[in-house]
N, C-alpha and C positions, 0 to 999 in steps of 0.2 A: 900337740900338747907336749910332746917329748923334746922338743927346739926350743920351746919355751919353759921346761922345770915346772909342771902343771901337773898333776899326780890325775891319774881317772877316781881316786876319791872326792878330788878338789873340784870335779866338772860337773856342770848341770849342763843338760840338752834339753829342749822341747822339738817335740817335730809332729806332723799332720800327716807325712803322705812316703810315699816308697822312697822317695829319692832321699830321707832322712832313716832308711836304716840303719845305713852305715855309722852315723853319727850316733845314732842311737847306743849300740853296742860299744861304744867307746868311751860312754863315761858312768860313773857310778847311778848319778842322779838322773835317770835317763826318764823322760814324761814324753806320752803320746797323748794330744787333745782330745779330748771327746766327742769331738767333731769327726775325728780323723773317720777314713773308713774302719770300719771291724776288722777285719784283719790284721789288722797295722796295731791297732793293740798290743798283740803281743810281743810285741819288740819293746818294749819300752818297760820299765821297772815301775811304773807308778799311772797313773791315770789324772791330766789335769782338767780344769773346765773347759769348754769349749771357748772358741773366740770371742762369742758376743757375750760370756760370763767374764771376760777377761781373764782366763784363763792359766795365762804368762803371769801376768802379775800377779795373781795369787799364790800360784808355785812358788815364789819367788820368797815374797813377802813369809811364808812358812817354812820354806825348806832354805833359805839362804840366807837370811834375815838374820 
């Protein structure tokens, strides 16, 4: 974000699984799926639908839109 002038206000992430922690913590808008495991919740600043609600795109359409 910082090589490209991209503010962690200006970021949204969605992530499901451990290897998206990192990602997570790195930007403002930060969504774990509903799907994801329980745990993994907590990293994430908001809660989206799962995959087969479409999930992504409804963050999206709400919070970027």
């Amino acid at each position: 974000m910082e090589t490209d002038n991209i503010s962690k206000e200006e970021t949204m992430v969605l992530g499901d699984y451990y290897n998206d922690i990192e990602m997570l913590a790195e930007a403002e808008y930060s969504f774990v799926m509903e799907n994801a495991p329980e745990d993994m919740k907590q990293y994430g600043k908001y809660i989206a639908a799962s995959n087969e609600e479409h999930g992504v795109l409804r963050a999206i359409l709400e919070y970027a839109l």
